[in-house]
C-alpha positions as a printed Julia matrix, in Angstrom:
451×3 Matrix{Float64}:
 79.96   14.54    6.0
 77.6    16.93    3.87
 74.72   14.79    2.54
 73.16   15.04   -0.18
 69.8    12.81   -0.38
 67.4    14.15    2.68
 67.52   11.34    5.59
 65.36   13.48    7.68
 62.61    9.86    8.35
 65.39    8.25    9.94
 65.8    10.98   12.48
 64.0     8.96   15.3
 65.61    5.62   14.1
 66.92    3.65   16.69
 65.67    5.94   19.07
 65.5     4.0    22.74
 66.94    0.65   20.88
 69.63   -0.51   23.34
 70.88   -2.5    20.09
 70.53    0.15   17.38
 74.35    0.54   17.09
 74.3     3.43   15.72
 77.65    4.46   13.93
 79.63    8.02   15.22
 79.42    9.62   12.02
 77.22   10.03    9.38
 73.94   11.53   10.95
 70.98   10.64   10.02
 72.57    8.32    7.08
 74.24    6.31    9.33
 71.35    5.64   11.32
 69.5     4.96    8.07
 72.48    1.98    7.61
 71.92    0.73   11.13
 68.1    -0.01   10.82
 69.65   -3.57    9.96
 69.24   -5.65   12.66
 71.48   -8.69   11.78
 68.77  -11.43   11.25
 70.72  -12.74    7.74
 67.74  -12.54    6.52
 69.37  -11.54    3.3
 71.88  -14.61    3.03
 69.13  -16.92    2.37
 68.26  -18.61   -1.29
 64.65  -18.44   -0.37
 62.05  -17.2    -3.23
 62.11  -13.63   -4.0
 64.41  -10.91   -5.39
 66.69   -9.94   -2.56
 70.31  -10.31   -2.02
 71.31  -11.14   -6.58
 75.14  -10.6    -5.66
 74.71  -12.66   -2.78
 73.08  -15.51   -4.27
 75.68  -15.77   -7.06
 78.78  -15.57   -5.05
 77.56  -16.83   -1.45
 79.55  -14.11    0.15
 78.31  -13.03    3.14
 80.36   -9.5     3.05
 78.47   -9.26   -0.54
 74.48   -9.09    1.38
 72.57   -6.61    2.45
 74.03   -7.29    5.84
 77.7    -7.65    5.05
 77.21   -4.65    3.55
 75.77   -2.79    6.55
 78.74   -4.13    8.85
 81.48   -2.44    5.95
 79.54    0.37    6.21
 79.24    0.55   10.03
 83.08    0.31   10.42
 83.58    3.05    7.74
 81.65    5.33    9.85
 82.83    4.14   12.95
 86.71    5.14   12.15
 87.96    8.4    13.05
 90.01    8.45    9.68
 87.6    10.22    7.15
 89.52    8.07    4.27
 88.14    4.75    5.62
 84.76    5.35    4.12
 86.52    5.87    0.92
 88.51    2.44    0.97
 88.71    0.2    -2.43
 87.51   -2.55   -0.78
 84.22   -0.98    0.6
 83.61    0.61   -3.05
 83.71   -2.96   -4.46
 81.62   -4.35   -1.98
 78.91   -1.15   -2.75
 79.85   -1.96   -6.41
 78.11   -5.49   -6.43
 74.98   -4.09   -4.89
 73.15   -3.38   -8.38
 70.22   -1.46   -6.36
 67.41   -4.03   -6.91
 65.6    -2.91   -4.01
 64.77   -6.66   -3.16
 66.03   -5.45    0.76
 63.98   -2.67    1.01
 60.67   -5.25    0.07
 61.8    -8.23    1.92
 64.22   -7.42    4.73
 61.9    -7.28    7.69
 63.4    -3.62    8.67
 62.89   -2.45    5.36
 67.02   -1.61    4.98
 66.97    0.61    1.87
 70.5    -0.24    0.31
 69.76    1.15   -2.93
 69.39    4.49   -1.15
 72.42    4.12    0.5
 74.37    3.54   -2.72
 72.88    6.62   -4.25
 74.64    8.58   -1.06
 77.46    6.5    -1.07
 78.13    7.14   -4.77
 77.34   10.38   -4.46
 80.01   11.0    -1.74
 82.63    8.93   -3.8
 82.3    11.12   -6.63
 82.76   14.47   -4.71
 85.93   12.99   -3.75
 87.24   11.34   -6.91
 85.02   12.61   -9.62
 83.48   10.82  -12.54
 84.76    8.58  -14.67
 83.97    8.77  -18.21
 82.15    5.62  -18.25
 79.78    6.59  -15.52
 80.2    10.35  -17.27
 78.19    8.49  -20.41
 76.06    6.56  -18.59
 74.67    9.4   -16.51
 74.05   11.81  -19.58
 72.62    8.85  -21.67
 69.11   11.01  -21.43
 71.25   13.87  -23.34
 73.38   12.22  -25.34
 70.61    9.99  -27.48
 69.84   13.0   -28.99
 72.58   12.88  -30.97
 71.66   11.31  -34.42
 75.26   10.09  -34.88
 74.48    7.64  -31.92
 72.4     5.13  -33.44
 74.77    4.38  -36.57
 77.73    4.62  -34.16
 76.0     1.69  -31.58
 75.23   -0.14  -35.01
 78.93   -0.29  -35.76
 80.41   -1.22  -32.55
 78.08   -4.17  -32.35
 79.01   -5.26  -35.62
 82.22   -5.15  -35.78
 83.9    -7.45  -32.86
 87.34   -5.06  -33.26
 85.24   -2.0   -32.65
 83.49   -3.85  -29.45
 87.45   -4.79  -28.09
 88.41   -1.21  -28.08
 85.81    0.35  -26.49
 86.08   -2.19  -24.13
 89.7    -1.53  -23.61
 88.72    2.25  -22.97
 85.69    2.21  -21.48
 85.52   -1.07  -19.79
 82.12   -1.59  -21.99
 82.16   -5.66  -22.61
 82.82   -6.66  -25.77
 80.38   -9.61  -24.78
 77.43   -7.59  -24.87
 75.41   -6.39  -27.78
 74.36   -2.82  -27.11
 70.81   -1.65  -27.48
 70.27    0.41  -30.41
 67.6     3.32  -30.52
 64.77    2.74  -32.37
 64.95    3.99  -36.89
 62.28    6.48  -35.42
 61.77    7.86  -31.91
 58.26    8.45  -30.44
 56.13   10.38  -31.32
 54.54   13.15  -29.15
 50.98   13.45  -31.33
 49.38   17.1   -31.08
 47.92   17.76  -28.17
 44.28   17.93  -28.96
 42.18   20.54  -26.72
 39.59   18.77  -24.53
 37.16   21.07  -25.59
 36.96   19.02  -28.46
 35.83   16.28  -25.87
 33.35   17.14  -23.54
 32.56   13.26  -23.16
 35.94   12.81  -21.51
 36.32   15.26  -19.15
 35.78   12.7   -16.16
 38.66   10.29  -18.1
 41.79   12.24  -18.31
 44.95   10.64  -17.41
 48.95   11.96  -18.31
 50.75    9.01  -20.51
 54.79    9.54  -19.33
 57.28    8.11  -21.72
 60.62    7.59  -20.33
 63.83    7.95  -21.62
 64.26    4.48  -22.6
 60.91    3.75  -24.32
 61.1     7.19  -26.15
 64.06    6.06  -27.76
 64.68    2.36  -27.83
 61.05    1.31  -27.68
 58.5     3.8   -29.11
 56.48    0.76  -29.82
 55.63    0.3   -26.36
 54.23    4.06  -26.06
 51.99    3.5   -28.96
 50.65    0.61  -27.89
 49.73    2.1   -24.08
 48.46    5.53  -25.83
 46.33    3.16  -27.81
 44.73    0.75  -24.85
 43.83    4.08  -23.31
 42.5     5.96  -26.17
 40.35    2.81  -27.03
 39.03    2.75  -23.1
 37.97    5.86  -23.76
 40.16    8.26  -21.78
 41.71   11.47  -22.9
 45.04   10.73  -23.18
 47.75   14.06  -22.24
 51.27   13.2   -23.12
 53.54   14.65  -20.83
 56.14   17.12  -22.67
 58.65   19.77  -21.22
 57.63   23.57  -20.83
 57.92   25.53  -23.74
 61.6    26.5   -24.13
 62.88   24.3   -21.31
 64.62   21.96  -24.01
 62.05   21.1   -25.48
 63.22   18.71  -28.34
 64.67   16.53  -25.38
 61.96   14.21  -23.31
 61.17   14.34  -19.7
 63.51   12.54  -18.02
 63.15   11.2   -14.45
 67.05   11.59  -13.31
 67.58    8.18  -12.53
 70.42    7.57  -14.57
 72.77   10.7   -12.78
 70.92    9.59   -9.57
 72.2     5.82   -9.82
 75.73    7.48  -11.07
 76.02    9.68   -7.56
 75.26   12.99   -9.52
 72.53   13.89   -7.08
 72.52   17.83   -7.74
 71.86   17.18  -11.78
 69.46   14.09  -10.47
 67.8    17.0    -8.78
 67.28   19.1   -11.88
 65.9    16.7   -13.61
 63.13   16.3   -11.4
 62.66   19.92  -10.64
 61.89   19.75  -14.53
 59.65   17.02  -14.48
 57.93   18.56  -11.66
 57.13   21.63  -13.29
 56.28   20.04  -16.2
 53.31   18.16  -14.06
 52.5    20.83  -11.82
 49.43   21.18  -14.24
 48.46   17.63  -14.34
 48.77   17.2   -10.9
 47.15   20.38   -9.74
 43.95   18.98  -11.79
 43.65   15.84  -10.0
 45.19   13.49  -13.07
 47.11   10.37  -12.47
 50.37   10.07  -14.21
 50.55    7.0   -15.96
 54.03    5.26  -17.44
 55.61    2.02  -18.52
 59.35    1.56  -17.33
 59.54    0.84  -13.73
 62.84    2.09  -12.42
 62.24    5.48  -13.93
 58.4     5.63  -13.18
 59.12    4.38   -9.56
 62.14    7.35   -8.98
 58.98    9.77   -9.16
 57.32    7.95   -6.03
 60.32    6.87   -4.02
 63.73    8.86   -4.97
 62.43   12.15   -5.14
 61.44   12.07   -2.1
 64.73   11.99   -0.45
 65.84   15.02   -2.9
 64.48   17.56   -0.88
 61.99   19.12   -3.29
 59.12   19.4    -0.19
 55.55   19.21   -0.91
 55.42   19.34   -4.64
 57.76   16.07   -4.98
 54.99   14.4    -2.1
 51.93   15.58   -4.06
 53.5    14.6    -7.53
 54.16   10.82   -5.83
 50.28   10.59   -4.81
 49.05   10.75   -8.77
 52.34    8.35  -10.29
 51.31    4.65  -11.16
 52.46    1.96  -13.98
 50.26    1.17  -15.94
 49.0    -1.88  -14.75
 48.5    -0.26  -11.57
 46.07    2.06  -12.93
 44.06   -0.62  -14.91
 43.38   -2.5   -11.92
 42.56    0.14   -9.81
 40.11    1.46  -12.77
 38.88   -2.0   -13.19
 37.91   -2.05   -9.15
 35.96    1.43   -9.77
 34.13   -0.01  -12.85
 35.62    2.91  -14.67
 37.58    0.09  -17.33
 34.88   -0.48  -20.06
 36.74   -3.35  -22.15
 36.84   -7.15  -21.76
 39.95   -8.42  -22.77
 40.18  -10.91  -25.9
 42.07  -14.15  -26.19
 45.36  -13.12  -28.22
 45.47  -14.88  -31.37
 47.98  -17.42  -31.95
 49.17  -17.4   -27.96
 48.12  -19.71  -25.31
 51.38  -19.85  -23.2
 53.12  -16.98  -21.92
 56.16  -16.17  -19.76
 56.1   -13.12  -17.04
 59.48  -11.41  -16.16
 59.43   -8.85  -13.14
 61.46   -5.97  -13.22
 62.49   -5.83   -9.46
 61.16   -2.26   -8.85
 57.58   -4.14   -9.7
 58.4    -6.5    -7.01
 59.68   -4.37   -4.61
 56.35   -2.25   -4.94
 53.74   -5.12   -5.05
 53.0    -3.82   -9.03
 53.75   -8.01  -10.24
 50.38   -8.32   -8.76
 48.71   -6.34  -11.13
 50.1    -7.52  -13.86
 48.99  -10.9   -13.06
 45.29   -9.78  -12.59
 45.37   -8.46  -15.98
 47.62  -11.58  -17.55
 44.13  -13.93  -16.07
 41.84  -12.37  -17.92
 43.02  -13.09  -21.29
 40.92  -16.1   -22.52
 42.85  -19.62  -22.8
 46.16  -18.28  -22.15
 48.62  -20.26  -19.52
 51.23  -18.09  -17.94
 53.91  -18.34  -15.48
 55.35  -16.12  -13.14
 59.21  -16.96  -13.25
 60.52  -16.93   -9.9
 63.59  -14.99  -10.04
 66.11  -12.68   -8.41
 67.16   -9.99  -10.98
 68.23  -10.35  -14.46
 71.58   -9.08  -14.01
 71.48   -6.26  -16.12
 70.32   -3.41  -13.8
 71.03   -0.85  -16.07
 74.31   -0.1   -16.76
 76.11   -3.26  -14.57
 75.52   -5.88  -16.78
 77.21   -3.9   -19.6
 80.25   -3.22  -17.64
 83.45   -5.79  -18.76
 84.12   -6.26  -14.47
 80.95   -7.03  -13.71
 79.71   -9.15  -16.58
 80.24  -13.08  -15.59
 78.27  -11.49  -12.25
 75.38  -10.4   -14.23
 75.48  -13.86  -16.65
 75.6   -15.98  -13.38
 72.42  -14.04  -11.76
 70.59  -14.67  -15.19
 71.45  -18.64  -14.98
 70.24  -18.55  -11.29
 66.73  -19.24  -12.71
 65.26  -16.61  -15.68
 67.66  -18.46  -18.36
 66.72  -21.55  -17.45
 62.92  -20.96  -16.97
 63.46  -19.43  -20.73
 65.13  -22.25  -22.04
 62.65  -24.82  -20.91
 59.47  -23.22  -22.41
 61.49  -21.86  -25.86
 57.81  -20.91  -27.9
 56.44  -19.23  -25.14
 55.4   -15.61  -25.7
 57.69  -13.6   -23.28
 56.69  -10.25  -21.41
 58.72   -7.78  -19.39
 58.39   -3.95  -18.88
 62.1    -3.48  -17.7
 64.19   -2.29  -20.47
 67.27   -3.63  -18.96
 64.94   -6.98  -18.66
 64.2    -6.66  -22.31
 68.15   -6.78  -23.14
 69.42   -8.82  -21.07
 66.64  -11.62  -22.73
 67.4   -10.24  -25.74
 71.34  -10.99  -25.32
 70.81  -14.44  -23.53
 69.97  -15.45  -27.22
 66.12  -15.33  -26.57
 63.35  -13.51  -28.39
 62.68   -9.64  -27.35
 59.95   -9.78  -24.95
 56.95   -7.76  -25.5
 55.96   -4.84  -22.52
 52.82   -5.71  -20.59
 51.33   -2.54  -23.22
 51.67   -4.87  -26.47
 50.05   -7.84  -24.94
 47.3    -5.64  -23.84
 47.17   -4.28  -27.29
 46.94   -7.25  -29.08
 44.13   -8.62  -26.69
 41.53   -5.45  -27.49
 38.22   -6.49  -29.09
 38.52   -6.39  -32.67
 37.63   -3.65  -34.61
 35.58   -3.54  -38.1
């Protein structure tokens, strides 16, 4: 089996465990799948993100676990074709890569890694179907202008929405997102020399795919809480002549598709793109967590060696980096009650969760003046990026919603709602609720007033 994510820290795993189990093929993937250690764990309803398509269908074979054993028996067999079995690729399938495991199993089992390899293995094999073809070259493909008029069409006309879901398996239940009348922005870069003051307060503002595109009002608003903190605010933009009327883009949607080699050049752009920032000591600052959390955790396993390592040291959402300049007294404004809003309801994206950032969010939620939020307790939305889109997998990703964000919607209905997940935002958005606002706007709308 040629791999192609770098498993090199699971080398030693297992290592003098009598009880490590540790399938005949796969190297140092397969001992990456038998860091599980059977504890079912992951078959419990308990609070928390981890196991969604567990929860929903009670299906043991459908955890974190059952997964692992399906796994174990692929690489086990002798018959190279067993790893490539329909019933395994369902089961992998149904895992929509929340990374609730890697948070709250107790050995850490990373199962949305191992459906990047596994994907990535399965398409080698069978190639790419034109759905997951689209979905991976979304970041490419919004370029086009015909795309917004063309999403606009299909979502309003219900024959439209049937055909495309009899040929692309897109369900005709789902209301597409559209891309914003007018992308964002990238202002001119002004030169610091213009602002000696702020040559102590420079941080690099990323804007992902999906907030370039779908919701530039999100961008604005964090450019804005920054500018007005006083920092000197570098957007990050390609190299000259490396495409540069298309965004950075983090990879994640041809990593999630098992297209790990274009994955790869995706980051080797973004990483030249930063070498800059990150040689001078800046932190990288963005607002969507599954792409700003691929720079800290999935390039890592792409093999891109110290530059990927040093590039994950300076990446943090933006709450994260409020909090931590609030704790250095480095954060010079005192937030303001938000006018017109005294109860508020907090969606996590599950990347948040499964790297603590729901923390900071909350720190920054309790210091608006006579506001009451809630936390909603809840295993993923469903959506996940593409999955909750796709016509087999859609009463899956509805069910996960009911488990408890629907509900927790539906029982405080003029509550102002927040998420940063775009996927979040939609699936709300589809459930019949308002569009929440990102963490950015709130933040926006509680600055100090301004003559």
């Amino acid at each position: 089996m040629k791999l192609f994510l770098d498993w090199s820290s699971y080398e030693n795993a297992g290592m003098g465990d009598a009880y490590a189990d540790i399938p005949k093929h796969g190297a140092d993937f397969a001992k990456a799948v038998a860091v599980c250690i059977g504890s079912k764990q992951c078959e419990r309803d308990a609070k928390g993100v981890m196991c969604p398509s567990f929860r929903v269908t009670q299906n043991a074979g459908l955890s974190p676990g059952g997964r692992v054993r399906a796994l174990k028996a692929a690489l086990n067999a002798d018959d190279d074709a067993a790893f490539f079995n329909p019933e395994l690729a369902e089961t992998m399938a149904l895992c929509i890569s929340c990374k609730g495991c890697k948070r709250e199993c107790e050995n850490e089992v990373d199962m949305a890694l191992i459906k990047a390899e596994f994907l990535a293995q399965q398409v080698q094999r069978n190639g790419l179907t034109l759905r997951r073809r689209l979905w991976a070259e979304l970041p490419k493909i919004l370029r086009w202008r015909v795309l917004r008029p063309l999403i606009q069409w299909r979502n309003r006309t219900p024959l439209l929405a049937r055909l495309a879901e009899a040929w692309l398996g897109i369900s005709a239940k789902v209301r597409l997102p559209e891309p914003a009348a007018q992308a964002f922005q990238v202002p001119a870069q002004s030169e610091l020399s213009l602002h000696p003051e702020l040559a102590d307060k420079q941080v690099v503002l990323l804007v992902d795919t999906f907030n370039y595109y779908f919701n530039p009002a999100a961008a604005e608003a964090a450019k804005k809480l920054l500018n007005t903190a006083g920092y000197h605010v570098h957007i990050a933009t390609p190299l000259a002549g490396d495409e540069a009327d298309r965004p950075l883009c983090c990879g994640r949607t041809y990593f999630s598709n098992g297209l790990i080699d274009k994955a790869r050049i995706e980051a080797q752009r973004m990483l030249e793109a930063l070498a800059e920032h990150v040689a001078a000591g800046r932190t990288i600052v963005g607002l969507e967590p599954s792409c700003i959390l691929s720079l800290r955790d999935e390039y890592l396993k792409l093999g891109l060696g110290e530059p990927a390592q040093k590039l994950a040291e300076k990446v943090l959402l933006l709450e994260e980096f409020i909090v931590r300049e609030q704790a250095g007294k480095r954060w010079p404004i005192e937030f303001q009650a938000v006018p017109g809003v005294n109860s508020l309801l907090l969606h996590g994206h599950c990347h948040q969760k499964a790297v603590g950032a729901i923390k900071s969010v909350r720190k920054l939620l309790k210091q608006l003046p006579d506001l009451k939020f809630e936390l909603i307790e809840s295993t993923c939305c469903g959506m996940a990026g593409n999955f909750g889109v796709e016509t087999e997998h859609y009463d899956q990703a509805q069910a996960m919603a009911e488990l408890a964000l629907f509900p927790a919607l539906r029982a405080e209905p003029d509550a102002l709602l927040v998420s940063n997940g775009f996927s979040c935002q939609q699936q709300i958005g589809n459930g019949g609720f308002a569009k929440p606002l990102h963490l950015a706007e709130v933040l926006c709308l509680a600055l100090p007033s301004q003559d």
